[in-house]
LODOKE-629622 format. One record per residue (C-alpha): residue number from 1; residue in one letter; y, z, x. Coordinates in nm, 3 decimals. Each point is the difference from the previous one (the first is absolute). Layout:
rec nr=NUM; rest=A; Y=Y; Z=Z; X=X
...
END
This chain:
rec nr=1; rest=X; Y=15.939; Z=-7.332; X=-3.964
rec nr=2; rest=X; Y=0.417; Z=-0.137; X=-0.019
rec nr=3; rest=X; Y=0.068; Z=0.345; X=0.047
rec nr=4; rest=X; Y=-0.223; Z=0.063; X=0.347
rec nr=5; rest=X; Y=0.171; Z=-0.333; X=0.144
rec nr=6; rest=X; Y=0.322; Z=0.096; X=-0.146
rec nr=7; rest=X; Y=-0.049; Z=0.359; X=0.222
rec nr=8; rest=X; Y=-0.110; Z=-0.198; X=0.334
rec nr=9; rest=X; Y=0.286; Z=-0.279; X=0.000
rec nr=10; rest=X; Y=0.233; Z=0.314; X=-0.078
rec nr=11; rest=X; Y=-0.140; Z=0.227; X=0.318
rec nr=12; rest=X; Y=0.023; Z=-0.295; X=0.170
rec nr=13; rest=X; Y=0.317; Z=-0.098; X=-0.073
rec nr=14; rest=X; Y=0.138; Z=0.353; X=0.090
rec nr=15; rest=X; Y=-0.233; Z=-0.047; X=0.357
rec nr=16; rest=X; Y=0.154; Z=-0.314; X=0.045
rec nr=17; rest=X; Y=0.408; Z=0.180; X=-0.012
rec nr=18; rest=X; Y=-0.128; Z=0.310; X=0.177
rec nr=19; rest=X; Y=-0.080; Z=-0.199; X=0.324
rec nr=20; rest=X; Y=0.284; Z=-0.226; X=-0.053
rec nr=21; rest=X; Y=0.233; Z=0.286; X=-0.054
rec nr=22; rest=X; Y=-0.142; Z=0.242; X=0.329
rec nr=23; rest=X; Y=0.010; Z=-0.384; X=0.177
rec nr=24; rest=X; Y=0.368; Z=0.019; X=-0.049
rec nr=25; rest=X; Y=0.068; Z=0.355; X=0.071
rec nr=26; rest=X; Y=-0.186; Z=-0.009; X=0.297
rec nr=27; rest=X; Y=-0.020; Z=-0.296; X=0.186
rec nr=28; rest=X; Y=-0.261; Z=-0.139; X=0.221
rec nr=29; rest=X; Y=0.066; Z=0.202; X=0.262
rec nr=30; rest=X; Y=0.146; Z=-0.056; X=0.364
rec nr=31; rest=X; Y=-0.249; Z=-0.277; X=0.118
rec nr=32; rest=X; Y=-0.032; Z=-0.086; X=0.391
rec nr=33; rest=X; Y=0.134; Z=-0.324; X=0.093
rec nr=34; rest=X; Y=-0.317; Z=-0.215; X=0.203
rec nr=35; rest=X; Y=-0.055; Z=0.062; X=0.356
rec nr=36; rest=X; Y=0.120; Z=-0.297; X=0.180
rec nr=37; rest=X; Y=-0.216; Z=-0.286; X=0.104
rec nr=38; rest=X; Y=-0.206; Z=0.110; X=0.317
rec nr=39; rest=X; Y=0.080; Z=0.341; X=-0.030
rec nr=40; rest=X; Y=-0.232; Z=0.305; X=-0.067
rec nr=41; rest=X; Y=-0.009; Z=0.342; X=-0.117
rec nr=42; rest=X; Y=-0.339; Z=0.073; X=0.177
rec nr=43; rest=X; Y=0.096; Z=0.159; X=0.354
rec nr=44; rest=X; Y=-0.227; Z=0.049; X=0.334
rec nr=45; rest=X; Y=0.168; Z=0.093; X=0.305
rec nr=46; rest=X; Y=-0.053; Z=-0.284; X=0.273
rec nr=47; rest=X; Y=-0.204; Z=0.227; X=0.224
rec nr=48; rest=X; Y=-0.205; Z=0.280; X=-0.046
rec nr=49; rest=X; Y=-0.111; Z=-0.010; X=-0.293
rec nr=50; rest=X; Y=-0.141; Z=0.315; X=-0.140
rec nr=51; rest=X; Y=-0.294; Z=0.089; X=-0.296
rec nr=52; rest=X; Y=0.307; Z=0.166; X=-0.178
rec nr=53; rest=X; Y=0.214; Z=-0.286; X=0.034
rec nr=54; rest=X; Y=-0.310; Z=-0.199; X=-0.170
rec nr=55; rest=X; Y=-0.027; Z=0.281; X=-0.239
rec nr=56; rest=X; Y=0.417; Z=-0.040; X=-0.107
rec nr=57; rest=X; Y=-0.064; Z=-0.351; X=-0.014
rec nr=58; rest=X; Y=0.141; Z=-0.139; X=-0.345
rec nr=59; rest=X; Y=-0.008; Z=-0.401; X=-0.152
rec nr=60; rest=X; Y=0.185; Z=-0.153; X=-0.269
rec nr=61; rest=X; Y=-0.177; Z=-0.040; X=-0.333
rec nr=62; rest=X; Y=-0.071; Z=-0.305; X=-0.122
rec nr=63; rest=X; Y=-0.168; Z=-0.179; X=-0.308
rec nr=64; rest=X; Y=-0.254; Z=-0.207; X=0.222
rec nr=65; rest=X; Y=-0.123; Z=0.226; X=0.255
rec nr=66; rest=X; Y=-0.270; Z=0.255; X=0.190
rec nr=67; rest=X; Y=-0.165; Z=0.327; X=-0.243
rec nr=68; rest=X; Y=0.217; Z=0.296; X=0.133
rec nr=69; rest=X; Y=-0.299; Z=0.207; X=0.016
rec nr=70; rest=X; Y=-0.141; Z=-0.231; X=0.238
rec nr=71; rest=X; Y=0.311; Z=-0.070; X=0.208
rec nr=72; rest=X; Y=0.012; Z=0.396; X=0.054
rec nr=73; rest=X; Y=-0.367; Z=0.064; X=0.069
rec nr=74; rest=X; Y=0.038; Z=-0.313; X=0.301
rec nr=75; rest=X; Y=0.350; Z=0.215; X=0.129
rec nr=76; rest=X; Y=-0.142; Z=0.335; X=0.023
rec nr=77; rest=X; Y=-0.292; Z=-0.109; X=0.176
rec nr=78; rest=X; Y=0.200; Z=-0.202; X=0.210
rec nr=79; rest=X; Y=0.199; Z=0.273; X=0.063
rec nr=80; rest=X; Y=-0.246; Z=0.265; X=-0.003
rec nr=81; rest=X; Y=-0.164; Z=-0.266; X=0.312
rec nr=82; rest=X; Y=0.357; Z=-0.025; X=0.168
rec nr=83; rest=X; Y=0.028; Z=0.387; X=0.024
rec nr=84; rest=X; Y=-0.374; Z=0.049; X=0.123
rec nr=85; rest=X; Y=0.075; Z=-0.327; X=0.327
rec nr=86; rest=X; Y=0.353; Z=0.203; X=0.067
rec nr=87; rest=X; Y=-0.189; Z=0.381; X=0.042
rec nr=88; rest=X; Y=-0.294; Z=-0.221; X=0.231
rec nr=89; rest=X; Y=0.291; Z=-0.173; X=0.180
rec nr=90; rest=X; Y=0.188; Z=0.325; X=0.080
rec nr=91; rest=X; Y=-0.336; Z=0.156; X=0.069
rec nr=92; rest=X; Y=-0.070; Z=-0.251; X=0.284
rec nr=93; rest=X; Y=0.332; Z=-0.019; X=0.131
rec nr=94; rest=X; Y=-0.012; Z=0.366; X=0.053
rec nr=95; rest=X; Y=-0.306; Z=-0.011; X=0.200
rec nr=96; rest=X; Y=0.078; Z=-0.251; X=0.196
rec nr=97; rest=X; Y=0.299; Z=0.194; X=0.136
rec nr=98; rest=X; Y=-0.182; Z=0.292; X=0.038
rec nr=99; rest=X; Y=-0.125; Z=0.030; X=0.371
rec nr=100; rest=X; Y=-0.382; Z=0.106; X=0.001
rec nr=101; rest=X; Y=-0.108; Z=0.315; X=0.228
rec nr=102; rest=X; Y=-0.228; Z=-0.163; X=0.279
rec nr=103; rest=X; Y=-0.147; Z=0.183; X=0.232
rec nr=104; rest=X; Y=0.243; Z=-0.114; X=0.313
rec nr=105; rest=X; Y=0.249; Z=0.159; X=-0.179
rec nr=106; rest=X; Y=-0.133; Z=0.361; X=-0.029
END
């Protein structure tokens, strides 16, 4: 039984240097300062905004927050929604300029 406890405070002393040891050689990393206050990553253009801007859309993570899953699913139908309006839209406005064929005009 000493010998078992002897083998996991030795694998865990040599676990223990191992990370300490890579810590050292590598570093943390470059880390990204914070955004400043009142400032965003998350970028719509003012007008016209299309289902693939929607679609590129992309939020900060946070601890406290939405499910990501869900948060997508709500953007791609809203964008999916946006794209379908903009088609209709187009669609009416070319009608409208179209002149109809009466028969005065024959």
């Amino acid at each position: 039984m000493l010998t078992l406890l002897l083998y996991v405070l030795i694998v865990g002393l040599v676990a223990a240097v191992l990370f300490l040891l890579a810590s050292a050689v590598f570093g943390r990393a470059e880390e990204l300062g914070p955004l400043p206050e009142g400032t965003t990553a998350t970028v719509l253009p003012a007008e016209g905004v299309s289902g693939a801007d929607v679609r590129a859309l992309r939020f900060q993570q946070v601890v406290r927050g939405y499910k990501a899953s869900e948060v997508d699913w709500a953007l791609a139908r809203l964008a999916t929604r946006i794209d379908e309006l903009q088609h209709q839209l187009a669609e009416a406005q070319a009608a409208r300029w179209q002149t109809p064929v009466t028969p005065e005009s024959k």
